[in-house]
N, C-alpha and C positions, 0 to 999 in steps of 0.2 A: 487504584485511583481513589484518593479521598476527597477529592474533591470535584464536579463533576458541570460540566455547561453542556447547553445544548444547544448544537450548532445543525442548518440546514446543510444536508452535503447533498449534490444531486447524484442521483440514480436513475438506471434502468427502470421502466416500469415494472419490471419481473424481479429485479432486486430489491426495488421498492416491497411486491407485492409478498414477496418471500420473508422481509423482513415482519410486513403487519402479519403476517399468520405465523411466522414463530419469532413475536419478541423475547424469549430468553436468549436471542443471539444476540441481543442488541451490545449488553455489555460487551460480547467479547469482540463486536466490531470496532466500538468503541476503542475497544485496549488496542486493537488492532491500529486502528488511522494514529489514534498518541503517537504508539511505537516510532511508526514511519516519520511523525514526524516527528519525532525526538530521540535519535538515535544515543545510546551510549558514547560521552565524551572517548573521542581516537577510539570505538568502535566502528567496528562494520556497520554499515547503514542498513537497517534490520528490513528494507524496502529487496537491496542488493542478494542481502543472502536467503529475503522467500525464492524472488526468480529464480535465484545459482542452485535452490530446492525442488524448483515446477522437473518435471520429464520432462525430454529434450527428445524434439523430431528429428532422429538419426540423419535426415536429409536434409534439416537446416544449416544454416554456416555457424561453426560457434564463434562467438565473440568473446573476447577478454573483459575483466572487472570493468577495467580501466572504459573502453568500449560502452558498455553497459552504465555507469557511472553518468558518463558525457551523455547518453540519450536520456536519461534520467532528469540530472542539471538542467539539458536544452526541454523536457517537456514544463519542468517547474518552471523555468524562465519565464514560458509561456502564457504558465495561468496567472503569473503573478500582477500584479493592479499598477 
């Protein structure tokens, strides 16, 4: 990032609280939300492939990209103004 804003994001109060006792994380949350929201032009949506990374509860139902994508799309719809 060379160039750098700072924007309120809201948080958990315990994410909040974790953040003020270790700010050396801040940058890489920072790099973190960019990311997501600025995927690689006709890349994977860097959002898509942490999920496709988390450990999966053997007893969940899996869902496709595709799937996952669309609940993605439908929560951004959501917040957007």
């Amino acid at each position: 990032m060379n160039q750098v804003v700072m924007v309120p994001i809201p948080l958990s109060p315990e994410a909040a609280e974790r953040l003020r006792q270790d700010p050396a994380k801040l940058p890489f949350v920072g790099r973190f939300v960019s990311n997501v929201l600025s995927p690689e032009p006709g890349g994977v949506d860097p959002l898509i492939a942490w999920l496709d990374a988390l450990p999966r509860d053997p007893d969940a139902p899996e869902m496709t990209m595709e799937e996952v994508q669309a609940e993605i799309d439908a929560a951004r719809a959501e917040h957007r103004p």
